[in-house]
C-alpha positions as CSV (number, residue, x, y, z in Angstrom):
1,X,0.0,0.0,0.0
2,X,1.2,3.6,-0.9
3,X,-0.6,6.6,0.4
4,X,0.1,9.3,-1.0
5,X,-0.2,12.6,1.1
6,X,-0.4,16.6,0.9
7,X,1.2,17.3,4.2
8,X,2.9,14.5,6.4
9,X,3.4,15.4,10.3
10,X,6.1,12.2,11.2
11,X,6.6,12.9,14.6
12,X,9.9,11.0,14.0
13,X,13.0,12.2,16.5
14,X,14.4,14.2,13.9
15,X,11.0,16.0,13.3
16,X,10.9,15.3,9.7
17,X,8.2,16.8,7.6
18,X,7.2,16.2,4.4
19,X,4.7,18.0,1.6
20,X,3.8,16.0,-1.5
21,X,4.7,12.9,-0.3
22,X,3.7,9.7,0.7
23,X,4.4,6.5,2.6
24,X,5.2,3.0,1.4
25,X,3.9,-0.3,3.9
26,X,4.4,-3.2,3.7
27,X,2.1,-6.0,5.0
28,X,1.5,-3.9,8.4
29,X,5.2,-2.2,8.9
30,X,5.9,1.4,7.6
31,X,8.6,1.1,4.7
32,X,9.5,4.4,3.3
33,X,8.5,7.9,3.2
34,X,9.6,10.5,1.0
35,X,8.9,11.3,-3.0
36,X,5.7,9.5,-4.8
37,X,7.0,9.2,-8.0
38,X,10.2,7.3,-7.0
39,X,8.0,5.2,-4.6
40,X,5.2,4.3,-6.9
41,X,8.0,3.8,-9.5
42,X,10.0,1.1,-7.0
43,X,6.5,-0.5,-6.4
44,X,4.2,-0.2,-9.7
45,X,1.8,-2.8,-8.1
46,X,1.1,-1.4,-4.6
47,X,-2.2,0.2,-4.1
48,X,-2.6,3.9,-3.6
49,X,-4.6,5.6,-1.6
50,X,-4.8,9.1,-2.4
51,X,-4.8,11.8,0.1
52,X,-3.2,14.3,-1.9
53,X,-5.9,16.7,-0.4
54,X,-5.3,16.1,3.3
55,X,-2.9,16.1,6.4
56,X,-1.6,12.4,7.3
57,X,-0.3,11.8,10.8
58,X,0.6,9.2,12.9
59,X,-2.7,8.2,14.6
60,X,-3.0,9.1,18.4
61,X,-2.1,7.0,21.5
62,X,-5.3,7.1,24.7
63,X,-3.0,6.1,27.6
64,X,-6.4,5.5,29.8
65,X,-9.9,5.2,29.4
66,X,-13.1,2.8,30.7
67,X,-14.9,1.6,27.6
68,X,-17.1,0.1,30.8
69,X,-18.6,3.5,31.5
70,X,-20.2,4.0,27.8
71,X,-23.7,3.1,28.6
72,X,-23.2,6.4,30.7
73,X,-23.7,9.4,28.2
74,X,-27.2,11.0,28.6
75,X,-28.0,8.6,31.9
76,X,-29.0,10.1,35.1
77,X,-28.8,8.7,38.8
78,X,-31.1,9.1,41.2
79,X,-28.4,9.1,44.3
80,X,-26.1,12.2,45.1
81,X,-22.9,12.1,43.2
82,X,-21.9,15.8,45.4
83,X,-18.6,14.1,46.4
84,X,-15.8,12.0,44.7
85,X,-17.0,8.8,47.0
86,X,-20.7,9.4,45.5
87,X,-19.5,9.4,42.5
88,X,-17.7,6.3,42.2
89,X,-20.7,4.1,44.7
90,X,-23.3,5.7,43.2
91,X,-22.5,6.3,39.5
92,X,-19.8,4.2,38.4
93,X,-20.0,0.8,41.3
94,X,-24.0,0.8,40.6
95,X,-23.4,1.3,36.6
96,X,-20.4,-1.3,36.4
97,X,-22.7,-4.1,38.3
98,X,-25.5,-4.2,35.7
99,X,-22.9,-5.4,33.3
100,X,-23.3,-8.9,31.1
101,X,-20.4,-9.9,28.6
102,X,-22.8,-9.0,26.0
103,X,-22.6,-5.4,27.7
104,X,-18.6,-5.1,28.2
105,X,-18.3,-6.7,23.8
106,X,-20.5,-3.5,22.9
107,X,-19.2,-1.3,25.2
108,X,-15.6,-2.1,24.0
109,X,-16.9,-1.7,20.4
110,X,-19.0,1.5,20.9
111,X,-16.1,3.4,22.7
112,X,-13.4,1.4,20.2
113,X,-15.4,2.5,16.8
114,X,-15.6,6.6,18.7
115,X,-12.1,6.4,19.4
116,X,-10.9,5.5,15.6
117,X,-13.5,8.1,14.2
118,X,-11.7,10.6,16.5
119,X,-8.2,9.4,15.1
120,X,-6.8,6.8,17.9
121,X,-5.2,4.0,17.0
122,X,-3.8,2.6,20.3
123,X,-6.0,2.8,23.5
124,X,-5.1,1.4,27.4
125,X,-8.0,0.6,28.9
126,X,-9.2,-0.3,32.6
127,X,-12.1,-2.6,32.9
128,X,-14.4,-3.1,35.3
129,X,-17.7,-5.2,35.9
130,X,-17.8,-7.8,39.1
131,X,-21.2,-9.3,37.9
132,X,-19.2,-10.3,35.0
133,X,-15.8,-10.8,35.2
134,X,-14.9,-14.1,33.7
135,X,-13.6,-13.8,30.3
136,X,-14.5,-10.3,29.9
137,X,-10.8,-9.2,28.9
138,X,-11.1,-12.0,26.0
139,X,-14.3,-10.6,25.4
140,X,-13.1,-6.7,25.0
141,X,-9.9,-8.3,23.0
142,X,-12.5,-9.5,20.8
143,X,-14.3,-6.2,20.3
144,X,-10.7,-4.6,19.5
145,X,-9.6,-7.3,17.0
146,X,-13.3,-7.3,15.2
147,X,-12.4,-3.4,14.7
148,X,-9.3,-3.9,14.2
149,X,-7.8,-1.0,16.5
150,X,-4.5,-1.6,19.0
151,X,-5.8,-2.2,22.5
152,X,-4.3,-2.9,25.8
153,X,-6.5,-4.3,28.4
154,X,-6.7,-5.1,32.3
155,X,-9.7,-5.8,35.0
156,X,-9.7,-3.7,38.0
157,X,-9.2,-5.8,41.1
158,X,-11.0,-4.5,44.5
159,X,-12.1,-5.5,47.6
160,X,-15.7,-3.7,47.5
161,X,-18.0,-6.3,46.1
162,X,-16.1,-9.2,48.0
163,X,-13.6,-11.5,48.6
164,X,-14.6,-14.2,45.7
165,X,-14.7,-11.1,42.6
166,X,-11.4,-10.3,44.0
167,X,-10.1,-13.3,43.2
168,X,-12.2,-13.8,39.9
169,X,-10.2,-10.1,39.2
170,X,-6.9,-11.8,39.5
171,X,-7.4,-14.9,37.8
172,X,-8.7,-12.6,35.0
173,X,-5.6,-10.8,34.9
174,X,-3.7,-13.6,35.3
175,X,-5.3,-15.5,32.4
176,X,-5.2,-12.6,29.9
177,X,-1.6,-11.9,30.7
178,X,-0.4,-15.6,29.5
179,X,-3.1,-14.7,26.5
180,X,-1.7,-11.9,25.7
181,X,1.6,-12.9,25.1
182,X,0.6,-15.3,23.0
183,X,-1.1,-12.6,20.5
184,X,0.9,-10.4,18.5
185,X,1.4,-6.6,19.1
186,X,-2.5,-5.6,18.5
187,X,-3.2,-6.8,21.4
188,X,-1.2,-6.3,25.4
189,X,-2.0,-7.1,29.1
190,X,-1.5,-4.9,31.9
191,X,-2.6,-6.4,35.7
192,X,-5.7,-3.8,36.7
193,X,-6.4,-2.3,40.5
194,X,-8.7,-0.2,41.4
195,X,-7.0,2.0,44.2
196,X,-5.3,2.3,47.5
197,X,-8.3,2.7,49.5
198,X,-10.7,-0.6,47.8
199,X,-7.3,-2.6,48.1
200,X,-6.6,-4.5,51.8
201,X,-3.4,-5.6,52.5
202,X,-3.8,-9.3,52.2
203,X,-5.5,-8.2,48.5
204,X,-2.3,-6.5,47.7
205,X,-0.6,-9.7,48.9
206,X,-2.1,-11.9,47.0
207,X,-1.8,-10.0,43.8
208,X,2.0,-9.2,44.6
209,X,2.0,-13.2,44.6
210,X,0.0,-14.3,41.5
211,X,2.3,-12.0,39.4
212,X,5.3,-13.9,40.2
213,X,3.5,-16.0,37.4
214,X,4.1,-13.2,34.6
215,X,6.6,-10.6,33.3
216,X,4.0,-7.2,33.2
217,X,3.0,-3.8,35.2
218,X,0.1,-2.8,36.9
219,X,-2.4,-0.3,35.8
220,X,-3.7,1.7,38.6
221,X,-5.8,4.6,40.2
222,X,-3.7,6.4,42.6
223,X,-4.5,9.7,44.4
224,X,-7.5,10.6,42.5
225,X,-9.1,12.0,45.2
226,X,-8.3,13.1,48.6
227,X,-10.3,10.6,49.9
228,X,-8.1,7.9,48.6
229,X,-5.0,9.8,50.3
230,X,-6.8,10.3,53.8
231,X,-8.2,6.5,53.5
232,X,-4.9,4.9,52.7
233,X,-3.4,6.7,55.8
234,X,-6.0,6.1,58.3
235,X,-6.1,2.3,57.0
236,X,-2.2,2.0,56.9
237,X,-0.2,4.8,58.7
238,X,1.2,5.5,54.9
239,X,0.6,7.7,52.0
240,X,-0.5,6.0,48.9
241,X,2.4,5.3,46.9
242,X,4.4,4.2,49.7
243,X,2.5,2.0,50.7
244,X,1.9,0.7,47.2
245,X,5.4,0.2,46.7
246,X,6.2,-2.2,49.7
247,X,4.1,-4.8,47.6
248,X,6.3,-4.3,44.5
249,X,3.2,-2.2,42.2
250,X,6.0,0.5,40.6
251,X,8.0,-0.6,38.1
252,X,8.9,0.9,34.5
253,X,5.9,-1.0,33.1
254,X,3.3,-0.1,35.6
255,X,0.8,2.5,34.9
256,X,0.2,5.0,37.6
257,X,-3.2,6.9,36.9
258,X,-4.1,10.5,38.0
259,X,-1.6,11.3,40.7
260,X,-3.7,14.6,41.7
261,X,-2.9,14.6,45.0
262,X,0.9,12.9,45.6
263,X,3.6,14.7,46.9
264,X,7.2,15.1,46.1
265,X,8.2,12.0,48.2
266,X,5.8,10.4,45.9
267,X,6.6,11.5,42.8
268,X,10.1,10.3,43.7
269,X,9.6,6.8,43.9
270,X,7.7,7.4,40.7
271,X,10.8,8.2,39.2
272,X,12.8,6.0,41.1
273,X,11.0,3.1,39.8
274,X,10.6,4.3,36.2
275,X,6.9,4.2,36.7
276,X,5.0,6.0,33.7
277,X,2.0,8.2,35.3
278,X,-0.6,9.5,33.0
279,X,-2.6,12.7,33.3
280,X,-6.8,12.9,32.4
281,X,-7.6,16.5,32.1
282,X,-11.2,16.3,31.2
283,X,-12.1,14.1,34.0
284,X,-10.3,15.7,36.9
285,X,-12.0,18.4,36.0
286,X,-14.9,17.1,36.2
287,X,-14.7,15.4,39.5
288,X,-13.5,18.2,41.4
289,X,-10.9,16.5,42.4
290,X,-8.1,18.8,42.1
291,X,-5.2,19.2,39.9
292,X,-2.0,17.1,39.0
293,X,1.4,18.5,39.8
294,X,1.9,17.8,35.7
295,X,4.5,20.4,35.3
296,X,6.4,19.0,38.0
297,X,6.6,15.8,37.3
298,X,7.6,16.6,34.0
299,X,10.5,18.2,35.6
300,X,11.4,15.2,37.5
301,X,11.2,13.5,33.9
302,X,8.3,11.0,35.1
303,X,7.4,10.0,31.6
304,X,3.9,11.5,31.8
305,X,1.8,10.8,29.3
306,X,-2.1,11.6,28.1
307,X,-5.6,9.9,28.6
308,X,-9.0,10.4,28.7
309,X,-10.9,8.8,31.9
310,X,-13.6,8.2,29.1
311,X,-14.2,11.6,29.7
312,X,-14.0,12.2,25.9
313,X,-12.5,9.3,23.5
314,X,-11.2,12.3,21.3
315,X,-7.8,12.9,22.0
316,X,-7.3,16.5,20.3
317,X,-9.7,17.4,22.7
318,X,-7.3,15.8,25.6
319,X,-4.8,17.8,24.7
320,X,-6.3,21.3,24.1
321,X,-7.9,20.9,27.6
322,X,-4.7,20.0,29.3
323,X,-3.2,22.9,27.4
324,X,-5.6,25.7,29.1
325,X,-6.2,23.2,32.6
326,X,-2.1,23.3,33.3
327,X,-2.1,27.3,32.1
328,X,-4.7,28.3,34.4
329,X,-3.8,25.6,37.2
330,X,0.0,27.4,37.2
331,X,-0.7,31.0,36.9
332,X,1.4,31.3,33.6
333,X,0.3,31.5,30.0
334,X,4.1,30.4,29.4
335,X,2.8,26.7,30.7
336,X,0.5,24.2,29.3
337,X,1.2,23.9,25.1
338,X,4.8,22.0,25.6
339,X,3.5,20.0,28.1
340,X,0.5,19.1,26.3
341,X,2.2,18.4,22.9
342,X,5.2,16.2,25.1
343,X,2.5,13.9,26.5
344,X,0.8,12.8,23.4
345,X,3.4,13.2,20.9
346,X,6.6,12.5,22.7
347,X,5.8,10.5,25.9
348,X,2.4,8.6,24.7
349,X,4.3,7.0,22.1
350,X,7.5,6.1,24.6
351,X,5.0,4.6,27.0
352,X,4.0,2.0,24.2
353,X,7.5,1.5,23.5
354,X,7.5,-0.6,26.8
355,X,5.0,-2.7,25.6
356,X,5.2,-3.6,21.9
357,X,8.1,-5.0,19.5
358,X,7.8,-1.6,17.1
359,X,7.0,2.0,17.2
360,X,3.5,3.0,17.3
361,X,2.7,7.2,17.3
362,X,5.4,7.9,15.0
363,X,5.4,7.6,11.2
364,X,9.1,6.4,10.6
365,X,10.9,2.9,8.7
366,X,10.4,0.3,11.0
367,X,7.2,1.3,12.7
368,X,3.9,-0.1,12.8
369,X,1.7,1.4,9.9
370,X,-0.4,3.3,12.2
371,X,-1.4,6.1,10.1
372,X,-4.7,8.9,10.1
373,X,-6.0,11.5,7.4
374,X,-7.6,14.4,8.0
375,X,-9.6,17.5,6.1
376,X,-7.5,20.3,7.2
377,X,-7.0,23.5,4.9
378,X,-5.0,25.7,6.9
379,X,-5.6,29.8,7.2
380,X,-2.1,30.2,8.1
381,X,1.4,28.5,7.1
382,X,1.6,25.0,8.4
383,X,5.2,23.9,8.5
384,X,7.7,21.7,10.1
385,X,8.5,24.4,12.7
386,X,4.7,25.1,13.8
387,X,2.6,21.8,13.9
388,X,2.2,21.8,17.1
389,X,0.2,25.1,17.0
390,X,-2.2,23.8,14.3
391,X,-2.9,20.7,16.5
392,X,-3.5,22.1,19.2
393,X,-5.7,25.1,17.6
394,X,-6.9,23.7,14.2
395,X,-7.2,19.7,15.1
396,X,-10.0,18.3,16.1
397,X,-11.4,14.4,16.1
398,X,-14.1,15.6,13.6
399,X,-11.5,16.8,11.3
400,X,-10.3,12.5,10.9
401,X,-11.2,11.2,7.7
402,X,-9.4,8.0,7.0
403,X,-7.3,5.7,9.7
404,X,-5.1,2.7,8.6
405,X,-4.3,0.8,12.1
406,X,-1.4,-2.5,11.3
407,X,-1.9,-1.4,7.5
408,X,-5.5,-2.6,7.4
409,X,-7.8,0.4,6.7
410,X,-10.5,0.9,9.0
411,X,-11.8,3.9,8.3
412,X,-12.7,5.9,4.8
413,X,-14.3,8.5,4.1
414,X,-15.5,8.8,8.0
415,X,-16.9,5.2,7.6
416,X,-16.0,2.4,10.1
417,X,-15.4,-0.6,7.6
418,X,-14.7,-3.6,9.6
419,X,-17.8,-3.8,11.7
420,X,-21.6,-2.8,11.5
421,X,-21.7,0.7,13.5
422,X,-25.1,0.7,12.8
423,X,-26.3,-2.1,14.3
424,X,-23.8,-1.9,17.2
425,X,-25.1,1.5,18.2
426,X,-28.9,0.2,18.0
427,X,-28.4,-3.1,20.1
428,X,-26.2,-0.2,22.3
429,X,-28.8,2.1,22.7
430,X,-31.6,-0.9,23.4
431,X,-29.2,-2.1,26.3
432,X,-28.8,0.8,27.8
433,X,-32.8,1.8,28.0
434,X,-32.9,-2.0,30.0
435,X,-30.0,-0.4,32.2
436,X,-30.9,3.1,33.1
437,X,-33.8,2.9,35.1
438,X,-32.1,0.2,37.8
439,X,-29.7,3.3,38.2
């Protein structure tokens, strides 16, 4: 396959940027970038798909979401959600319970197909549902290979619906590990927890034990809220991440999520253990839970990197609120667009580095032909020096046209080709009318 491109944005190291281009792959690698005519000349029998009218970039990394919560837009709870506590018991515990596998398959594929349309090509997500645990990470892996988009997946282990979910939670993790390395690099495992404060000690025990069994990290909550902080104290004597780290949770495959409320002792061992830690502007936000010390840890070059919460599965819309959120958050208009642009484009992509055998985020030889189009006609000069400036302030999901993920297209033209959206949405939206009035 040769596309054949406008603009090209490579986000390669060297920053290398190309106009009237295009990009040779080969079966699902990335082969060669650089003059069509040669290209097409070399390879008179590839197929071209011509986007000589649009901007191609590498497609966009979610470093956390919940596919779990998608049965959520437009639904309203009749319990108070006034509090961060509230809003997990009474919004998020109540939703996740009413969930069958039939529930976490369309879920996976509602929030998958959004997240293509919107340009993503990789998402990490963190699963939950204790009324339905059992071969729900098979079942989401499922979802992600009928679509055809690069997933990473975990269950999130807990203590509050009981002893025997808790261990069906590590079993599940357990089991999809050894899956997962058995699958090539669409698919990767993580080992899910909840947080600090839904985790006892003998839980953290036991899950410290059963990953003797495997080589991977842990994807986890930490320091959301307050709450969790003030819990794990009264429940422990220690702060969060301290105590998380006698059980071996940091290491430089391990996930730490949120991080609003840790301190510099914290954010230490963070670094200390090469633990990534990812930031969900939307969603804090929205909780009221506070701010992240983003800028900070950037400092102490914690690879920080860029979700969603499921807030939004759109990540231009990730990063032009984390852009104005870490402006306003520090007093200084000088903060916020490098740190925004270094999460997606510079640390997203080294965060998948830890998990897969090629580059993903990057159009470069060598890496995996995850690639997006998009309508764009620029009002001002968009050039090698600038992109970042037209991401962040011209970019938006709706602005996606066309994705290739592995060199398979799955988008054209704005339309999912792999799986029915259609029918998908309609067996969605008939699920969720059975769900919403139990909430």
């Amino acid at each position: 396959m040769i596309i054949k491109a406008k603009t090209i944005i490579t986000n390669d190291k060297a920053n290398n940027f190309y106009e009237d281009a295009a990009i040779l792959i080969e079966e699902n690698i990335i082969k060669e970038i650089g003059d069509f005519d040669k290209i097409k000349g070399e390879n008179p029998d590839e197929e071209v798909l011509d986007f000589s009218d649009k901007l191609v970039m590498p497609g966009l990394i979610c470093a956390h979401s919940h596919a779990y919560s998608a049965y959520a837009r437009g639904m309203s709870v009749s319990k108070p959600t006034d509090n961060f506590f509230n809003v997990l018991e009474n919004l998020w515990w109540a939703l996740d319970k009413e969930l069958t596998l039939e529930d976490v398959k369309l879920n996976a594929l509602t929030t998958f197909m959004e997240s293509v349309q919107n340009g993503v090509t990789t998402i990490i997500d963190h699963h939950s549902g204790p009324n339905a645990i059992e071969g729900s990470l098979s079942t989401m892996a499922d979802a992600a290979t009928d679509l055809g988009i690069r997933a990473s997946l975990c269950y999130e282990v807990s203590d509050r619906d009981g002893m025997d979910k808790r261990d069906l939670g590590i079993a599940e993790n357990i089991n999809w590990i050894k899956e997962a390395e058995k699958r090539d690099d669409m698919l990767s495992a993580l080992f899910g927890l909840h947080a600090s404060f839904t985790l006892s000690d003998e839980t953290l025990a036991k899950c410290q034990k059963a990953m003797e069994e495997v080589n991977s990290g842990y994807h986890v909550h930490i320091a959301e809220g307050i709450e969790d902080e003030w819990e794990t104290v009264k429940m422990s004597g220690k702060r969060i991440v301290d105590r998380l780290d006698a059980y071996g949770i940091f290491n430089d495959k391990t996930l730490s999520i949120h991080n609003v409320h840790i301190n510099e002792r914290e954010m230490d061992i963070l670094k200390e253990k090469n633990t990534m830690a990812v930031f969900n502007p939307e969603s804090n936000m929205n909780n009221a839970v506070g701010a992240p010390p983003t800028v900070r840890m950037l400092e102490k070059e914690i690879l920080l990197g860029l979700g969603t919460d499921a807030y939004t599965n759109d990540m231009f819309e990730s990063m032009k609120v984390a852009k104005v959120f870490i402006t306003h958050e520090n007093h200084d208009p000088t903060k916020g667009f490098a740190e925004a642009i270094k999460m997606q484009f510079e640390n997203n992509p080294k965060i998948m580095e830890r998990y897969l055998k090629r580059p993903v985020g990057r159009i470069e030889e060598g890496a995996y032909a995850d690639i997006i189009a998009l309508d764009y006609d620029p009002i001002t000069p968009l050039e090698k020096e600038n992109w970042p400036g037209h991401v962040l302030f011209g970019l938006s999901g709706k602005c996606v046209t066309d994705s290739i993920i592995n060199g398979k297209v799955v988008m054209a033209d704005r339309k999912i080709k792999t799986v029915d959206q259609k029918a998908i949405h309609e067996k969605s939206r008939q699920r969720a009318k059975a769900i919403w009035p139990k909430l």
